[in-house]
C-alpha positions in Angstrom: 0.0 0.0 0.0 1.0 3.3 -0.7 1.0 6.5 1.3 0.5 8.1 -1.5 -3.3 8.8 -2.4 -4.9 7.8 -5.4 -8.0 9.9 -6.8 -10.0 8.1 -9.7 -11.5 10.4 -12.1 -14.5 10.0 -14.5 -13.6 9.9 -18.3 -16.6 10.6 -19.8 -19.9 12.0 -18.4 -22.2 9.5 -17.1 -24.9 8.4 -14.3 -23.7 6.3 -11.5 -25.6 2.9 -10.9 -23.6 1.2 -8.6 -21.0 1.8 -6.2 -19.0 -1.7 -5.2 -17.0 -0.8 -2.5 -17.0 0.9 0.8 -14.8 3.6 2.5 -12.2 1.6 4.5 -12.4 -1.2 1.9 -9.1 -2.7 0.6 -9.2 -2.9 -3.2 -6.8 -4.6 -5.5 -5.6 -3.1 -9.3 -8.2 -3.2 -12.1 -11.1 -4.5 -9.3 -14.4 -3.4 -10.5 -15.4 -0.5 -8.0 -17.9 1.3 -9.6 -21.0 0.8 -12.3 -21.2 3.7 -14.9 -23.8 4.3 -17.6 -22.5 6.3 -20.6 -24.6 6.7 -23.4 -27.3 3.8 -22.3 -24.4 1.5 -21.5 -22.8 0.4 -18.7 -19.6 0.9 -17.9 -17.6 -1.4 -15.0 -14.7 1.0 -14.0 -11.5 -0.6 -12.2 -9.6 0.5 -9.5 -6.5 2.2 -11.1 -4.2 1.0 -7.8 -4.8 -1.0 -5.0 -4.8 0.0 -1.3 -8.1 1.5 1.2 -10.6 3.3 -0.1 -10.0 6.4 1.4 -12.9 8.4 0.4 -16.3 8.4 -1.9 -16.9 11.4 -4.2 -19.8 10.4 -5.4 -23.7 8.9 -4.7 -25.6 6.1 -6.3 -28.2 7.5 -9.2 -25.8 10.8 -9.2 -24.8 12.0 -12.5 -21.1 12.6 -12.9 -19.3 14.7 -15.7 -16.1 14.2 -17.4 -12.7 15.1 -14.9 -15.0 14.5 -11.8 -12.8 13.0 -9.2 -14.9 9.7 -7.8 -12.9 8.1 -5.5 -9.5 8.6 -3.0 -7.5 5.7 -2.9 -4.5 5.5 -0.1 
């Protein structure tokens, strides 16, 4: 694990569907963490590193827009 955090951004505007993981939860590299509908599809997006979900930017049914930052990972 790193001490150095982690934020995952979105890439393309989107709505959020489903959120996998918890704050405090340890995550692996390229782990589904979070369910993204672009254009009427979904969209699994992996964890770019692994460590502890430090913090969660973002709520279920939320919509999100390109550059938004959705999760802190440490």
């Amino acid at each position: 694990m790193s001490a150095e955090a982690t934020t995952m951004k979105a890439e393309f505007p989107g709505k959020i569907l489903d959120i996998m993981v918890r704050e405090g939860d340890s995550i692996t590299a390229g782990q589904p963490v979070i369910l993204l509908e672009v254009m009427k599809m979904e969209n699994e997006l992996l964890a770019p590193a692994g460590g502890v979900v430090e913090k969660i930017h973002i709520e279920k049914n939320h919509s999100v827009g390109a550059g938004d930052v959705l999760l802190t990972i440490r």
